[in-house]
C-alpha positions as CSV (number, residue, x, y, z in Angstrom):
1,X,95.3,63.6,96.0
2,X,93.8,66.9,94.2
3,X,95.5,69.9,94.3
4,X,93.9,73.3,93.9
5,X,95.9,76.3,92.8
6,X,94.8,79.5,94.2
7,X,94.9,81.5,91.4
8,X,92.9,84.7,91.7
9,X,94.6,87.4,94.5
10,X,95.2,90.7,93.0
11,X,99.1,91.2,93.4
12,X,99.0,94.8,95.1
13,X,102.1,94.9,96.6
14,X,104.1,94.3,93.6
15,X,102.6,97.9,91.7
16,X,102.7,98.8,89.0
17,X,104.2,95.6,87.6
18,X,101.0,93.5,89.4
19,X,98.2,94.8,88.2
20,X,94.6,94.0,88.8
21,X,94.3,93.2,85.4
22,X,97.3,90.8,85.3
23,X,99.0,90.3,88.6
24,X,102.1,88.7,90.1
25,X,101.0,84.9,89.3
26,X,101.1,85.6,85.4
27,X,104.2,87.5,85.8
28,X,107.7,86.0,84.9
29,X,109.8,87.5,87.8
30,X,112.2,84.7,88.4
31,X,112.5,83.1,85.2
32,X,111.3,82.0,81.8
33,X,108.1,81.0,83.3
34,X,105.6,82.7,85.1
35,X,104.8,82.0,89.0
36,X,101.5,80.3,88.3
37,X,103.2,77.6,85.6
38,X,106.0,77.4,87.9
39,X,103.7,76.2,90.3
40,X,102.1,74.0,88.0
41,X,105.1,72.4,87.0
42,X,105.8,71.5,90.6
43,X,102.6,69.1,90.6
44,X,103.9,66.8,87.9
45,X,103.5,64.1,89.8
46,X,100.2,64.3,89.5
47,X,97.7,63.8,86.2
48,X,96.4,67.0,84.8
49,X,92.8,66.0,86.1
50,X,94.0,65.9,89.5
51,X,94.7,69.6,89.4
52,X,92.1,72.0,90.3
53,X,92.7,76.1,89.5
54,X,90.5,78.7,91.3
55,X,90.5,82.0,89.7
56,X,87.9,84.4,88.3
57,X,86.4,85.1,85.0
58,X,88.8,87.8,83.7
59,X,92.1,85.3,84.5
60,X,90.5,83.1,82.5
61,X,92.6,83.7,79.4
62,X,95.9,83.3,81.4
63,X,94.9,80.0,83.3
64,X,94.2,78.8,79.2
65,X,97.0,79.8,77.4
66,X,99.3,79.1,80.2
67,X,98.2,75.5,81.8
68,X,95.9,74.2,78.5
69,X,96.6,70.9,79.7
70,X,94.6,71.6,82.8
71,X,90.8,70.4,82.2
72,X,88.1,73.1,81.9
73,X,86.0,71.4,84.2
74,X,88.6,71.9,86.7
75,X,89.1,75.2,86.3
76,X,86.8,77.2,88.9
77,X,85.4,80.5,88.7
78,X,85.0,83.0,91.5
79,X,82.0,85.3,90.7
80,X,83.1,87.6,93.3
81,X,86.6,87.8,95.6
82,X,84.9,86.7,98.9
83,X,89.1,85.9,100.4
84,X,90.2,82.1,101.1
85,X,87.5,81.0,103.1
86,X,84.8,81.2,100.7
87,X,87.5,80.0,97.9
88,X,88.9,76.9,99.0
89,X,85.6,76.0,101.0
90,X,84.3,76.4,97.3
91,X,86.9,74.2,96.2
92,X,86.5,71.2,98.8
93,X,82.6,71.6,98.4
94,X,83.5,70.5,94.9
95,X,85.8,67.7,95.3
96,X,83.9,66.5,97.8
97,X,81.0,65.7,95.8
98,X,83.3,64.9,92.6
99,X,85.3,62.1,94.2
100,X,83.7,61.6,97.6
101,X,84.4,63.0,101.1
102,X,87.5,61.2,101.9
103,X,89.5,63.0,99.2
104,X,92.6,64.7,100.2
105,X,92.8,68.0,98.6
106,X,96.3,70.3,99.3
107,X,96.6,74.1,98.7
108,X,98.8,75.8,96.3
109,X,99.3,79.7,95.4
110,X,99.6,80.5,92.3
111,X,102.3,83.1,93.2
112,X,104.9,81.4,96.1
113,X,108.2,80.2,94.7
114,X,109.4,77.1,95.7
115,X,112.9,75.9,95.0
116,X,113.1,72.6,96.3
117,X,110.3,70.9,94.2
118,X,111.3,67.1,95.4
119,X,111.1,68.2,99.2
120,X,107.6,70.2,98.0
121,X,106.6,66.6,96.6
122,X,107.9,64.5,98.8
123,X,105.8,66.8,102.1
124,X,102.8,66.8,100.2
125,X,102.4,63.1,100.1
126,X,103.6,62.4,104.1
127,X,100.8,64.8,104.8
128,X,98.5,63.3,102.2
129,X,98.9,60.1,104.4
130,X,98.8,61.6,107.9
131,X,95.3,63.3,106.2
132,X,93.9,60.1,105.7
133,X,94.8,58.4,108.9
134,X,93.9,61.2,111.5
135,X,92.1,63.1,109.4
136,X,93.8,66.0,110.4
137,X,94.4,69.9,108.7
138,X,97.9,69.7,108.2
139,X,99.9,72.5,106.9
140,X,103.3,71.7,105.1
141,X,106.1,75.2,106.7
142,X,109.1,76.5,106.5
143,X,112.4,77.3,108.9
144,X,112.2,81.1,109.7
145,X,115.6,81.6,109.3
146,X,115.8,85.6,109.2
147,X,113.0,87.7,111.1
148,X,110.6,88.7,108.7
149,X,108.0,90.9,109.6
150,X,105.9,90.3,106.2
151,X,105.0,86.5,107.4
152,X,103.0,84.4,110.0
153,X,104.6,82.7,112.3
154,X,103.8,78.9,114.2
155,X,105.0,78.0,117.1
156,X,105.9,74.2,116.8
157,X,104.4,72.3,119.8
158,X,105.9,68.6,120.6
159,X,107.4,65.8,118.0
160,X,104.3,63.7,116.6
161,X,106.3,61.6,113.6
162,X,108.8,61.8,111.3
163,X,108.6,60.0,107.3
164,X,111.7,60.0,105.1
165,X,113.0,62.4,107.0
166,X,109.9,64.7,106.7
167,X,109.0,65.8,110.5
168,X,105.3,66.1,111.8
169,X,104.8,68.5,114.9
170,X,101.6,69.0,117.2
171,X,101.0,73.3,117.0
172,X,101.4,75.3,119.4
173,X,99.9,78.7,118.6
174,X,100.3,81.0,115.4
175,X,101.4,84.8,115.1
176,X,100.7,86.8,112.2
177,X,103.0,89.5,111.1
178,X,105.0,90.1,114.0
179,X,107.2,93.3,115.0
180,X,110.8,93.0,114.3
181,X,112.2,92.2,117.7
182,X,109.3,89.3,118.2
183,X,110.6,87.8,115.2
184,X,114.5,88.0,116.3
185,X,113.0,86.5,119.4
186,X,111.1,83.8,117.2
187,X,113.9,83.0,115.2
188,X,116.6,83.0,117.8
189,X,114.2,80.3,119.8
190,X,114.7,77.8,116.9
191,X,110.9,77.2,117.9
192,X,109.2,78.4,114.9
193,X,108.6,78.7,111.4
194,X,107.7,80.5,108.6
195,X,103.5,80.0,107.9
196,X,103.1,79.3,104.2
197,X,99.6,78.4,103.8
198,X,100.3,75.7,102.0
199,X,97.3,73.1,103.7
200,X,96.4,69.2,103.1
201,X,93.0,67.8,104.5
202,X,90.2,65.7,103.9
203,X,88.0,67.3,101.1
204,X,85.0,66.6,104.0
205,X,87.3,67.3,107.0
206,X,87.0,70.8,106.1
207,X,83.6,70.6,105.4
208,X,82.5,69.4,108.5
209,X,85.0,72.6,110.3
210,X,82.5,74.8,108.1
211,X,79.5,73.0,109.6
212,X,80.9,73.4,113.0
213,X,82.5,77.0,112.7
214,X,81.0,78.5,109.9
215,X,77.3,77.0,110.0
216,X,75.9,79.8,107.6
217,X,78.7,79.7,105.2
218,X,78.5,75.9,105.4
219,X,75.0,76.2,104.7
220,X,75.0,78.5,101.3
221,X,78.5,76.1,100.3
222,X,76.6,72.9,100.3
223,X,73.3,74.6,98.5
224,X,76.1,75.4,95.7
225,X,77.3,72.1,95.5
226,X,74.0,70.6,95.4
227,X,72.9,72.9,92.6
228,X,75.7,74.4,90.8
229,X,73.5,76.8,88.7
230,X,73.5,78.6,91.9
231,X,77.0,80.0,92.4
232,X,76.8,83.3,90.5
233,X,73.8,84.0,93.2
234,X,75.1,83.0,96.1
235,X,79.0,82.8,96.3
236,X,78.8,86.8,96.6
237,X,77.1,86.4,99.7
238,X,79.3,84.5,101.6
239,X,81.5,86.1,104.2
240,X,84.3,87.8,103.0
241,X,87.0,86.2,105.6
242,X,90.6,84.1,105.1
243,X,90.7,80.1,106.2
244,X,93.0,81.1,108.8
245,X,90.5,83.9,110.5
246,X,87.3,81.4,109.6
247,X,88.5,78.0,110.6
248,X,92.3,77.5,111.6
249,X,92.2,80.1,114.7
250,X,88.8,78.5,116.2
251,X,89.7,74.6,116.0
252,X,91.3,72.6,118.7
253,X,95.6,72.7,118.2
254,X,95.3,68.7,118.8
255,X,93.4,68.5,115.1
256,X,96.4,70.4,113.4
257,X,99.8,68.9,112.2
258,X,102.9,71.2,111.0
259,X,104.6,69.2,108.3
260,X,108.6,70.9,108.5
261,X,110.2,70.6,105.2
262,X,112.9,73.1,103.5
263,X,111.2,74.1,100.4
264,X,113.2,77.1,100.0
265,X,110.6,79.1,99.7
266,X,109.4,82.7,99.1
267,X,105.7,84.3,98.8
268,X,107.6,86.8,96.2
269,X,105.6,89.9,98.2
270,X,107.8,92.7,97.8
271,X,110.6,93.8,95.3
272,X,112.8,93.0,98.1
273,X,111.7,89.3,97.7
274,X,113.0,89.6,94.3
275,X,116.1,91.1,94.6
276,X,116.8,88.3,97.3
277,X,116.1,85.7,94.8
278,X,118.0,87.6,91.7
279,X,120.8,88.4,93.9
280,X,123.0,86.5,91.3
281,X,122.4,88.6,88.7
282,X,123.2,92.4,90.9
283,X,125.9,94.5,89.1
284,X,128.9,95.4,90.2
285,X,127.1,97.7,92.3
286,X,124.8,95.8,94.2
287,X,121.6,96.7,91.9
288,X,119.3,95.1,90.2
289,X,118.4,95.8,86.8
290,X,115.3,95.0,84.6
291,X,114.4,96.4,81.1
292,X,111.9,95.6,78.8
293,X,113.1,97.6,75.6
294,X,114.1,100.9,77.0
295,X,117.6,101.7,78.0
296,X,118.9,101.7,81.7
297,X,121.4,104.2,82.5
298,X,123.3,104.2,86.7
299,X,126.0,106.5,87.6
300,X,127.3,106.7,91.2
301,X,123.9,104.1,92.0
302,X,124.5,101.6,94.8
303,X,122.0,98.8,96.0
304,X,118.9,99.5,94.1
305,X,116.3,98.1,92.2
306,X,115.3,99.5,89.2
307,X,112.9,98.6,86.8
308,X,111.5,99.4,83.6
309,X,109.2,98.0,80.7
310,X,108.9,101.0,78.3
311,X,109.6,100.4,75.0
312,X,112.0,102.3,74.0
313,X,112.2,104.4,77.0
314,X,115.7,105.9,78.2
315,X,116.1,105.7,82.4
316,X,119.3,107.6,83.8
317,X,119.9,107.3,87.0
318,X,122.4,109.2,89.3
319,X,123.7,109.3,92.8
320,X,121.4,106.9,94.6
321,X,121.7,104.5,97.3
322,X,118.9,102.1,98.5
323,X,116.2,102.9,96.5
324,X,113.5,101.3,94.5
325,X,112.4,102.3,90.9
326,X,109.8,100.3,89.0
327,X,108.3,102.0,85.8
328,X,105.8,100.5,83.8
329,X,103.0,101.8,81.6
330,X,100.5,101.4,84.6
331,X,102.6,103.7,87.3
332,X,105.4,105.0,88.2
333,X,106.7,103.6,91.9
334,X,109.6,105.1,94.3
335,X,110.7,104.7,97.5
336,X,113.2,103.4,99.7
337,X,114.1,100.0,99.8
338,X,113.0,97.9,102.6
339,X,109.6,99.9,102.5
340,X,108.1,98.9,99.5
341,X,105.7,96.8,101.8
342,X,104.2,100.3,102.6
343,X,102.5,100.5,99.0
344,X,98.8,99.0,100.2
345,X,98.4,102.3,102.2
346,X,98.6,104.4,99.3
């Protein structure tokens, strides 16, 4: 198995600590890593050389000095952010022709946590082997146990194995971003789970999905992989479009397998996300507190999240309930909290 690490998305909804210039993945928001080593620490059951990292030119420096073990020839450059489509067909076009069609390649994000790295492990290899016998596009979810309305949603279809205790369902249909009482009505149903994007597949499985239902991308993919020189010319011309709009919405249900494990997992999205998963450390009052240097002062605050990476910087706070405060030398961010997933409209 190869495994590539998506590496390159822009962070926005995590402004101003995600910045275009170094977003979420090169952050340390849950501990004394950063997302993106995190997620290569998970893979340490494979060799270095195994592990692919798609990113772009000015990430460079991060991938570097925070994976150096990972080989530069594996390391692959985005001229352009064409969205996951043009990415990991990129990515399969390559391992395809390095080690052959029938190599299973699974996708990783740089910036998901992922708690339960044994059960991560252990569902990567059951689909790694259902890959290679039905050459299938699996995806490895998660139980939707509240009703989020930040995440896609699949709607298991019937019972098709089960492997150490790792379940394999047929698919019924996916939703994407439902409203709040669809996802109580998802959730309550027991029927569905959360859509990570986590995928496993023949290197030239997904190839021949491009050829089928994205000929012309397809087309300029395979002229890149025949002639590398060309990728600074032509990857910005592909369609800008995810793998789920591109490929998984137009292929027959019967070629997709939903591999159900409990990763405990989190795409770390909002500052809610993070005060969910720091909820150990909340004061007495319910808030969460982060300072880099500067001085954090609450009276009468309840439930918050506040923020700050100033040097020396004093922040007093007073009287507030519910509210988010994140200051950093790239912005200044309020609002309420439960809303932060509003920042992409302003």
């Amino acid at each position: 198995m190869k495994a590539v690490i998506l590496a390159g998305g822009g962070g926005t909804r995590l402004w101003p600590l995600s910045t275009p210039e170094k977003p979420k993945q090169f952050h340390k928001f849950t501990s004394e890593k950063t997302l993106y080593q995190e997620a290569i620490d998970r893979l340490d059951f494979l060799d270095p050389k195994d592990i692919y990292i798609a990113t772009n030119e000015k990430y460079l420096h991060y991938i570097k000095d925070q994976s150096p073990s990972i080989p530069k020839e594996n390391i692959i450059l985005e001229p352009a952010l064409r969205d996951t489509a043009s990415c990991i067909g990129l990515a399969a076009a390559i391992i395809e022709k390095n080690h052959g069609p029938d190599e299973v390649m699974a996708v990783i994000y740089a910036d998901h946590l992922i708690k339960n790295k044994i059960e991560f492990q252990k569902a990567l290899q059951i689909a790694e082997k259902i890959a290679l016998q039905e050459n299938t596009l699996n995806i490895v979810e998660v139980p939707a146990n509240t009703p989020n309305t930040n995440y896609g949603y699949v709607h298991l279809g019937e019972k098709h194995s089960e492997i150490d205790g790792i379940k394999a369902f047929k698919v019924q249909n996916f939703t994407e971003k439902p409203d709040l009482k669809t996802a109580e009505e998802f959730v309550a149903s027991g029927e569905y789970l959360w859509n990570t994007g986590i995928y496993v597949w023949k290197a030239g499985t997904l190839m021949k999905k491009f050829a089928k239902h994205a000929p012309e991308t397809h087309n300029r993919l395979t002229q890149i992989q025949a002639l590398p020189e060309t990728l600074e010319t032509i990857y910005p011309t592909l369609e800008k479009i995810s793998i789920d709009y591109a490929i998984m919405e137009k292929i027959d249900p019967e070629e997709i397998r939903i591999i159900q494990a409990d990763l405990d997992w989190s795409d770390i999205g909002s500052f809610e996300a993070i005060y969910e998963e720091l909820s150990s450390n909340l004061d007495a009052n319910k808030n969460l507190i982060q300072s880099q240097g500067g001085q954090i002062k609450l009276l009468e605050t309840e439930n918050s999240i506040i923020f700050q990476n100033h040097e020396n910087k004093p922040v007093k706070v007073i009287g507030i309930k519910d509210l988010i405060i994140i200051d950093s030398e790239e912005g200044l961010f309020v609002c309420k909290k439960g809303e932060s997933h509003k920042i992409k409209q302003i």
